[in-house]
C-alpha positions as CSV (number, residue, x, y, z in Angstrom):
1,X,102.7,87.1,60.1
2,X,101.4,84.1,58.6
3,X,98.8,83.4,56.1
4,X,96.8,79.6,55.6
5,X,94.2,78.5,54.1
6,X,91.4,77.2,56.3
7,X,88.7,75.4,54.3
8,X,87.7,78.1,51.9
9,X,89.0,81.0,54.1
10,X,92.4,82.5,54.0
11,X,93.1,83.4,57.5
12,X,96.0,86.4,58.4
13,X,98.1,84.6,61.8
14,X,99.9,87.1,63.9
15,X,102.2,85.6,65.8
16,X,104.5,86.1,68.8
17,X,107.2,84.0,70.1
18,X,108.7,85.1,73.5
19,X,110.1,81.1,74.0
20,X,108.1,81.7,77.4
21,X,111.0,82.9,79.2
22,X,110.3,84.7,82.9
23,X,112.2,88.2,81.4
24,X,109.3,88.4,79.1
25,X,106.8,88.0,81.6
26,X,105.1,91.6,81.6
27,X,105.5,91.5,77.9
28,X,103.5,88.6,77.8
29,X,101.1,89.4,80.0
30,X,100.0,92.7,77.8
31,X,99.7,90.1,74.9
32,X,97.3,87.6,76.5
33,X,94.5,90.7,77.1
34,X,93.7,90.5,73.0
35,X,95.1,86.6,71.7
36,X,92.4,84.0,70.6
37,X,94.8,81.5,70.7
38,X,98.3,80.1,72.4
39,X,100.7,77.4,71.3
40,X,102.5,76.2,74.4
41,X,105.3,74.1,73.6
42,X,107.7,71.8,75.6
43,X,110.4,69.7,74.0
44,X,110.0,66.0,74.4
45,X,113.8,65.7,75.1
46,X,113.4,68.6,78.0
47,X,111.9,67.1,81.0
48,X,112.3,70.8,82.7
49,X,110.7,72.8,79.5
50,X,107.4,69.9,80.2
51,X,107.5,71.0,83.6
52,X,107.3,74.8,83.0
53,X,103.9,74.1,81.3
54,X,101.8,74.4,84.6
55,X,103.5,77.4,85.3
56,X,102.8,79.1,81.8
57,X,99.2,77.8,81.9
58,X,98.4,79.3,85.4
59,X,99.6,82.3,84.0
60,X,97.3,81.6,80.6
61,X,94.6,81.2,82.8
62,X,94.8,84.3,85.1
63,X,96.0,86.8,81.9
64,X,94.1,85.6,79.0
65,X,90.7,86.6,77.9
66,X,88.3,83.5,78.8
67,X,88.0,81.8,75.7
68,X,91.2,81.8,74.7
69,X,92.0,78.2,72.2
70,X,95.4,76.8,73.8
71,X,96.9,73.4,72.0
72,X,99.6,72.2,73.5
73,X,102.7,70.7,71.7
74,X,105.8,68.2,72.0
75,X,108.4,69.4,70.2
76,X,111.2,67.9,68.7
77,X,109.6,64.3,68.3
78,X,112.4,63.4,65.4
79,X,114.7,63.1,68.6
80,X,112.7,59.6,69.7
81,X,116.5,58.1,70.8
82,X,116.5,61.5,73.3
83,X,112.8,61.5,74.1
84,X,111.8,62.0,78.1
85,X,108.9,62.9,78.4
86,X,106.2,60.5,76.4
87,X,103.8,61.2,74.0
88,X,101.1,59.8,76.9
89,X,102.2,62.1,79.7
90,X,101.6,65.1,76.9
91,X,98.2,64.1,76.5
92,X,97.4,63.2,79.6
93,X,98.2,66.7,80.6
94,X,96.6,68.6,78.4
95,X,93.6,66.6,78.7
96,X,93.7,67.4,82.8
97,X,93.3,71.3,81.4
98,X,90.5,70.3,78.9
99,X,93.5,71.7,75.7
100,X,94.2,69.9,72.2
101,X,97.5,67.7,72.5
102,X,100.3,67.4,68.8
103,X,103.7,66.0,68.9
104,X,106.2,68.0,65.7
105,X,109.4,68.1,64.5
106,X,110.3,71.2,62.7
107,X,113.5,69.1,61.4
108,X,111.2,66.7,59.9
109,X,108.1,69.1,59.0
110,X,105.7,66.7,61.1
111,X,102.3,68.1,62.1
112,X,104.0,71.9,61.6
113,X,100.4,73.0,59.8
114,X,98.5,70.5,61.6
115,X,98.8,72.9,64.7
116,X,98.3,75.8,63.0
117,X,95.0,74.4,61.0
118,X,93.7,73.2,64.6
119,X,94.0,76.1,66.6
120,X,93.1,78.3,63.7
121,X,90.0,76.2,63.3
122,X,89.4,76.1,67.2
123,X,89.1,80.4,67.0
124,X,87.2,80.2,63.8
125,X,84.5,77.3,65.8
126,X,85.2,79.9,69.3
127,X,85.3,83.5,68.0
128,X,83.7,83.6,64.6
129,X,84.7,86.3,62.1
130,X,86.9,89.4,62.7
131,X,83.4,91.8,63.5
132,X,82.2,89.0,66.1
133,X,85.7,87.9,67.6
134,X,86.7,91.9,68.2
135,X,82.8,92.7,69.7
136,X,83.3,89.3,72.3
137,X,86.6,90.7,73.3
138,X,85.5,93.9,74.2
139,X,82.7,92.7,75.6
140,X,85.2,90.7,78.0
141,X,87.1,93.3,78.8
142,X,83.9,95.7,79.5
143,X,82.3,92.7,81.5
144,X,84.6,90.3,82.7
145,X,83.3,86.7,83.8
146,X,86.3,85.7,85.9
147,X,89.0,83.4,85.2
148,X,89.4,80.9,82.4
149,X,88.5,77.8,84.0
150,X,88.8,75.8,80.8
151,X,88.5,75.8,76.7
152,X,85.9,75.8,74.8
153,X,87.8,74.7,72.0
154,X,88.2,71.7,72.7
């Protein structure tokens, strides 16, 4: 759990970190049915962890509810000496699935609330308050419009 302040609201974050590994696949799965929002994260100094990010987004995009906010992340930007994948091909990715785009460092403390503002933000704009966020997801579930073809949080 984690609680920030968003403009004048304090908002409650629940969040789960499976490090997107294939053993938590149905585990994940389950969680996508009910999250407003996803952080997927690649390390800039892990040319495989970038390329795992289609993967995880296909399955984003067949598991999640349709307006899910995704923001995708470089991590580990203090290592610039190790970096191999550039800040450009980040953002050129997530702009080819219509997502936000940050570079952080958690050794450094560089844009760690900046993502959690944005996407926080992003469901706030998307889903509205708790009463309105929890009546759109059922209606989803009741009446589902088909996969998430891209975000409306962007």
């Amino acid at each position: 759990m984690k609680i920030i302040q968003v403009d004048e609201e304090r908002v409650k974050l629940q969040i789960w970190d499976t490090a997107w590994q294939s053993r938590f696949k149905t585990i994940n799965q389950t969680y996508y049915k009910g999250t407003m929002g996803i952080i997927l994260c690649y390390a800039i100094n892990n040319r495989e962890s970038f390329e795992k990010i289609e993967y995880w987004m296909k399955e984003v995009r067949e598991d999640a509810n349709e307006d899910v906010c995704i923001i995708l992340v470089g991590t580990k930007s203090d290592l610039s000496d190790e970096r191999v994948v550039s800040t450009d091909e980040g953002r050129q990715l997530a702009e080819s699935y219509g997502i936000k785009f940050l570079e952080n460092s958690a050794k450094s403390y560089l844009n760690i609330d900046e993502v959690f503002l944005l996407l926080t933000r992003d469901i706030i704009k998307v889903f509205g308050d708790k009463k309105d966020a929890s009546e759109k997801l059922q209606m989803r579930k009741t009446n589902p419009k088909g996969k998430n073809e891209g975000s409306k949080c962007f």
